[in-house]
N, C-alpha and C positions, 0 to 999 in steps of 0.2 A: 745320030749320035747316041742317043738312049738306048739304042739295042746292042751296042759297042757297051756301053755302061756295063747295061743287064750280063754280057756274057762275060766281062771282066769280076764282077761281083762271082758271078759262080763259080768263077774257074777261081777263084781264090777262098770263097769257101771252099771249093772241096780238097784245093792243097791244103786250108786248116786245119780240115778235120785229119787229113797223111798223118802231120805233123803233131795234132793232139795223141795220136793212138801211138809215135813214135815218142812222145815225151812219157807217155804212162810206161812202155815196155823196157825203157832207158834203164839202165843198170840188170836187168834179168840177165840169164845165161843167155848164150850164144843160141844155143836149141830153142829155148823156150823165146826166144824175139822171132827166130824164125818159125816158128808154128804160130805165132800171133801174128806175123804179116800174110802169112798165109790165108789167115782165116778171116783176118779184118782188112789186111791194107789193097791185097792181091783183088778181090772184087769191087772195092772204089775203082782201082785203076783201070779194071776193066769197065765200070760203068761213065770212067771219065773218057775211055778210049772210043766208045757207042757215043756218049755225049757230044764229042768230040764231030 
């Protein structure tokens, strides 16, 4: 059950962090949210997808 824990903990860090870097780019332009997920959200996702 601990190791159920442990991977429920991470996988929910790391949608926190999705979600912090989506509360920062909230209100920018259209272009510059998408250049910011580019460059910050696009490689979590890929290192959640490895993690995974």
């Amino acid at each position: 059950m601990r190791e159920a824990q442990e991977v429920a903990a991470e996988r929910l860090r790391r949608a926190a962090e999705v979600y912090r870097i989506e509360g920062e780019i909230r209100g920018m332009v259209a272009g510059r949210r998408l250049s910011a997920r580019q460059a910050c959200i696009a490689p979590l996702v890929a290192e959640f997808g490895e993690w995974l």
